[in-house]
Structure formats: C-alpha cells, structure tokens
C-alpha positions in Angstrom: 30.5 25.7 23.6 27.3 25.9 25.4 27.3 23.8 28.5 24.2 21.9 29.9 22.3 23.2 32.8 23.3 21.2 35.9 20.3 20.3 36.9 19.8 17.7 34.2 19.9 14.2 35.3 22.1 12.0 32.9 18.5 10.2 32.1 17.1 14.1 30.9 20.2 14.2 28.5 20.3 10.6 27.4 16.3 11.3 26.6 17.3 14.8 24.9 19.8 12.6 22.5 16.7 10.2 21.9 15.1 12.9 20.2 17.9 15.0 18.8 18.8 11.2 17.0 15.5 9.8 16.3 15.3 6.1 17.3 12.0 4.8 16.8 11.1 4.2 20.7 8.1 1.7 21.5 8.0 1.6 25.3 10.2 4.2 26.8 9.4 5.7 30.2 10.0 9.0 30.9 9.6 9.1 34.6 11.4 6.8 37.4 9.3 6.7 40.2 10.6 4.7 42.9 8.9 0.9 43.0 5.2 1.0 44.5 4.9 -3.3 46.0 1.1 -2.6 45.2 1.9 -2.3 41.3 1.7 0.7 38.5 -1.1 2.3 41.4 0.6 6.0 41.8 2.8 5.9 38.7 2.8 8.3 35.5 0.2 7.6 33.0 3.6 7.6 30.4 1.7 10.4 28.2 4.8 12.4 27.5 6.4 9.2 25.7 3.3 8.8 23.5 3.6 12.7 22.6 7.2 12.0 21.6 7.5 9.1 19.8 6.9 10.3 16.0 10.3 12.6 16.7 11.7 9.6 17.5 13.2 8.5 13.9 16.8 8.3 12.8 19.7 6.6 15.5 23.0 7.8 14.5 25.8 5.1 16.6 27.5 8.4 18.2 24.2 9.4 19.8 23.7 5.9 20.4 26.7 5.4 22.4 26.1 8.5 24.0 22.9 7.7 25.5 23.9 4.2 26.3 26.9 6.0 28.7 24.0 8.6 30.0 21.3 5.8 30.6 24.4 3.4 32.3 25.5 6.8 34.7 22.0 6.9 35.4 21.5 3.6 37.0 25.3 3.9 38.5 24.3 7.1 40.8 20.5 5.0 41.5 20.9 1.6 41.7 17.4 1.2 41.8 16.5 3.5 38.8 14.7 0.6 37.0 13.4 3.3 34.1 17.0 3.6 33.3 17.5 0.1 32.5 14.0 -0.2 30.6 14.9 3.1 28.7 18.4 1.1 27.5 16.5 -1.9 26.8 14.6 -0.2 24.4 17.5 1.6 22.3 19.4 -1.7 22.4 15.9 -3.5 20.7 15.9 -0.4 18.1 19.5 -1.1 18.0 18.8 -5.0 16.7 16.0 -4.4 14.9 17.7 -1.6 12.8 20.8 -4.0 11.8 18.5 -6.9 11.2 18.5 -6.5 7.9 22.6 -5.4 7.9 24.4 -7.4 10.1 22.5 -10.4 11.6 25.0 -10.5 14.2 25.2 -7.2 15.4 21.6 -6.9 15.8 21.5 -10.8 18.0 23.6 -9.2 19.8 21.8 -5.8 20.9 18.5 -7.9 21.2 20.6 -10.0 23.9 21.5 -6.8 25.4 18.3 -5.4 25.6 17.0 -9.0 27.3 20.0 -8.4 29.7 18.5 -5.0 30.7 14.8 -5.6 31.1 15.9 -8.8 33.6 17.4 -5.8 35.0 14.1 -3.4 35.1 12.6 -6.3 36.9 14.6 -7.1 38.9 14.4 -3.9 40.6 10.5 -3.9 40.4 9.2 -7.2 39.1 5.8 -5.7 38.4 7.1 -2.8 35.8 4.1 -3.7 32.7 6.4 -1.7 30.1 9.6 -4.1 31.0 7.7 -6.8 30.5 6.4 -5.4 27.5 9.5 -4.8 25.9 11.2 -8.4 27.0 8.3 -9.7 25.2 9.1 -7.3 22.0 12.5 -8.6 22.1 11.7 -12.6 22.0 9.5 -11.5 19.2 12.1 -10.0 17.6 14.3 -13.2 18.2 11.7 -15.8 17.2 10.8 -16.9 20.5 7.3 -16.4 20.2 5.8 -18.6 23.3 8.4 -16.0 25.5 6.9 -13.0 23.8 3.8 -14.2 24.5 4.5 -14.9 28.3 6.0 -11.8 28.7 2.5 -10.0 26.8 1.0 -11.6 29.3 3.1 -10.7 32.6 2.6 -7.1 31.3 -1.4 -7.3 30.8 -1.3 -9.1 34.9 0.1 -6.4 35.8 -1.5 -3.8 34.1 -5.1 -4.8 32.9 -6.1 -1.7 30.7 -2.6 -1.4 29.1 -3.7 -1.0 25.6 0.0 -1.6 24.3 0.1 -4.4 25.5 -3.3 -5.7 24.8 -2.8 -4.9 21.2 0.7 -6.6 21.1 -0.6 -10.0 22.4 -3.4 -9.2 19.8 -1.0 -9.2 17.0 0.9 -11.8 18.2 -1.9 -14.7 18.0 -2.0 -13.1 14.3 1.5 -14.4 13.9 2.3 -17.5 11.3 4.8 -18.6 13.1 3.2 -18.7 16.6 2.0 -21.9 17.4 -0.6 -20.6 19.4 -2.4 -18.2 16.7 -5.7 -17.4 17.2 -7.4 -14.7 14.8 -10.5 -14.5 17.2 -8.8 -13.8 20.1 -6.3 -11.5 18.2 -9.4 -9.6 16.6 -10.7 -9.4 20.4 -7.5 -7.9 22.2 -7.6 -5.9 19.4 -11.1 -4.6 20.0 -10.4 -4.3 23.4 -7.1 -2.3 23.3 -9.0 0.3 21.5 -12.2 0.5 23.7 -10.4 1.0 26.8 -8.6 4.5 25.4 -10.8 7.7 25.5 -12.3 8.6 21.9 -10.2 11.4 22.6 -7.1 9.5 21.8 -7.0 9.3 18.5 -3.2 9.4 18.2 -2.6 6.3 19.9 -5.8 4.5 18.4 -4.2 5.2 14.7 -0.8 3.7 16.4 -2.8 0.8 17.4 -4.5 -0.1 14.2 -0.7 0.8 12.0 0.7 -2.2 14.0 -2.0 -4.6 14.0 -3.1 -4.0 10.3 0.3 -4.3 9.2 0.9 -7.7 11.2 -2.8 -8.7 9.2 -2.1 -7.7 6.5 1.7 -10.0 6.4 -0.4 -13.3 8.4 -4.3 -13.1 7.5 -5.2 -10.8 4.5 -6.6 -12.9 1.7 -6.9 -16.1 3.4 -10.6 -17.4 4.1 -10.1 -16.7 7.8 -9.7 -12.8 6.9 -13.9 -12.3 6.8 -14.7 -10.5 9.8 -18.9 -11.2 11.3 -20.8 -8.0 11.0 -21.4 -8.0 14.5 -17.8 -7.5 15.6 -16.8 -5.6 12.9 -19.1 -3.1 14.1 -17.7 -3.2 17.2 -14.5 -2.7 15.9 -16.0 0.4 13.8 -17.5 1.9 17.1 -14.5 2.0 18.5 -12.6 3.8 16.2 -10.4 0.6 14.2 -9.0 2.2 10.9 -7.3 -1.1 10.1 -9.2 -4.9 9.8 -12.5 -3.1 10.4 -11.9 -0.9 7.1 -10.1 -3.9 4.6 -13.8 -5.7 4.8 -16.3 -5.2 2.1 -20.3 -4.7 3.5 -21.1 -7.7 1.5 -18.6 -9.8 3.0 -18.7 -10.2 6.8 -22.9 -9.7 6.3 -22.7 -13.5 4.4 -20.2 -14.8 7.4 -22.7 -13.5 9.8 -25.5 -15.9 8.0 
C-alpha cells in the first residue's frame, strides 16, 4: 500500500479526500494563517479554492467521515486553526443539504453541526468573512433568513469587496420567504459583486450569475417586478451578468425606463 508523505498536514489529506470525493464546496479555505486583529489584511486571496471547486462533486459517507477525523486532528494538534473548523463547517452544510431531500433529519442535523463549527471559526478569529459567510449559508439552509442575512452582512463588514458574499446577500433579498426582499437592492449587490472582480475572472463571474439567476428565476421571473430599467441593465451588461441582464427583452426594460 502506498503510504502518504509525512509532510502532509491532516488538513492537506482531509482537502486531498475533498477532491478525490467531490462535495460541492462553497466557501472552503485552503490556507490557515494565523488570526491578523486588523482583519483579512495579509491573508490569501482564497484563489486555489475557486480553481477547485468544479472537482468538487460526489461525497461518498466513507470519505466523509474520513475528512471529518482529518479536519477534527487538525484543530486537535492547533487549537487555533480556525480554517479547520470552517473547512468542517462546510462539508457538514454539503452534508445537510445533500440529505435534504432524503432524510430531513439527518440533514437538520449536519446543518446544526456545521453552525456548531463556524461559532467555532469565530471564535478563534471573530472577523474570518468566509465563517460568516457560511453561518449565513447554513441559516439559509434552515429557514432562518433574518440570521442569514446578519451573518451576509457580518461577512461584507468585514470584507467590503467579497464578491461571495455581496452576491449572496444579493440573492437573498430575492428570496420569497425573506421578509426583508428587496429586488432593487438584490439587482444592486448583484451588479456590484461583479464589478468589483477583474474582467479577467470570468470563472467566477459565470458562478456568480448561476446562483443569482437560479434564485430569480425560483422568486422573480414572470412577475411584473422582473422588468429590469435599461439604464441598469446595461450596467449589468458592462459588467459581464450572463443571468437577469440576458432573460430581458430590448423592448422591455426600454418601456420601464419611460
């Protein structure tokens, strides 16, 4: 059997069984720089997860519980590896929202878990944007859509020019069943999560624009408040939006703009 180099942390292997199984992973980090009081200043720019998260697709339980007893070694040898605890976070969210649609109680149960460990993340480092992020991804997940929404928040205080997170609060005022939906301010995060990446970053714009069309296209398309003004669909068109920007007709947001 061919044994592992020794100089891979437990998080390197835990990350390796990430993509060997294929979860779907929204806001992994791959680094775990050690807590800077002044904020993200000095941290990774997290490129290498947005290079890896298409491979990211099928979570078998046996890698599952493998990388769970990787991630928790992690944290156990670095008790202030908050990474660790954000990285579990997010397979126990993948976790619930795989079984959603299986076992309603299993899947409560790792979207608890994965609450558990981002209190963790920031608890070590209370101004981590991507465990904010994904505590907010989990209330989604469990209906509590004011939480998400605070937690959106916390991330974007944070971490102004997080596009993630911009766009997630974005497609959260889209939401039916958030009280406080707002389609302009949803089509403006929107706008703005996309004009603060390079044009260069086409990857992650498309990302952007799957997500937020989808959520438009389950709370807004077809519904009067769907026409977009010409002036900020144009906007949205300059800055390279392949979802709401594209489901308007010419004719249609030129007669809302009159």
């Amino acid at each position: 059997m061919r044994q592992l180099p020794r100089r891979l942390s437990h998080a390197s292997i835990a990350f390796a069984i990430f993509i060997g199984a294929g979860p779907r992973i929204s806001r992994i980090a791959v680094h775990a720089p050690t807590p800077d009081p002044s904020g993200d200043r000095g941290q990774p720019e997290h490129r290498e997860h947005h290079e890896h998260v298409e491979r990211l697709r099928k979570l078998s339980a046996g890698n599952r519980d493998r990388a769970i007893q990787h991630y928790v070694r992690t944290y156990e040898l670095n008790a202030q590896n908050y990474a660790a605890h954000n990285n579990l976070a997010n397979l126990y969210l993948e976790w619930g929202k795989r079984e959603r649609s299986n076992n309603k109680t299993i899947s409560e149960n790792g979207l608890r878990m994965a609450i558990r460990e981002c209190e963790a993340t920031l608890a070590i480092n209370p101004q981590y944007h991507l465990g904010y992020d994904n505590l907010a991804n989990t209330y989604y997940e469990l209906g509590q859509m004011d939480k998400a929404a605070e937690n959106y928040k916390n991330a974007l205080r944070y971490k102004p020019d997080y596009p993630e997170g911009m766009n997630d609060l974005g497609a959260l005022c889209l939401d039916l069943a958030y009280q406080g939906r707002n389609i302009p301010e949803a089509l403006h995060n929107h706008q703005e999560a996309l004009a603060v990446l390079p044009k260069t970053e086409l990857l992650r714009k498309k990302k952007l624009c799957a997500f937020f069309g989808q959520r438009w296209l389950a709370n807004v398309a077809g519904k009067p408040e769907s026409q977009i003004d010409a002036v900020l669909r144009q906007k949205l068109k300059t800055d390279q939006c392949t979802c709401v920007a594209e489901m308007q007709s010419e004719a249609a947001p030129a007669r809302s703009a009159m």
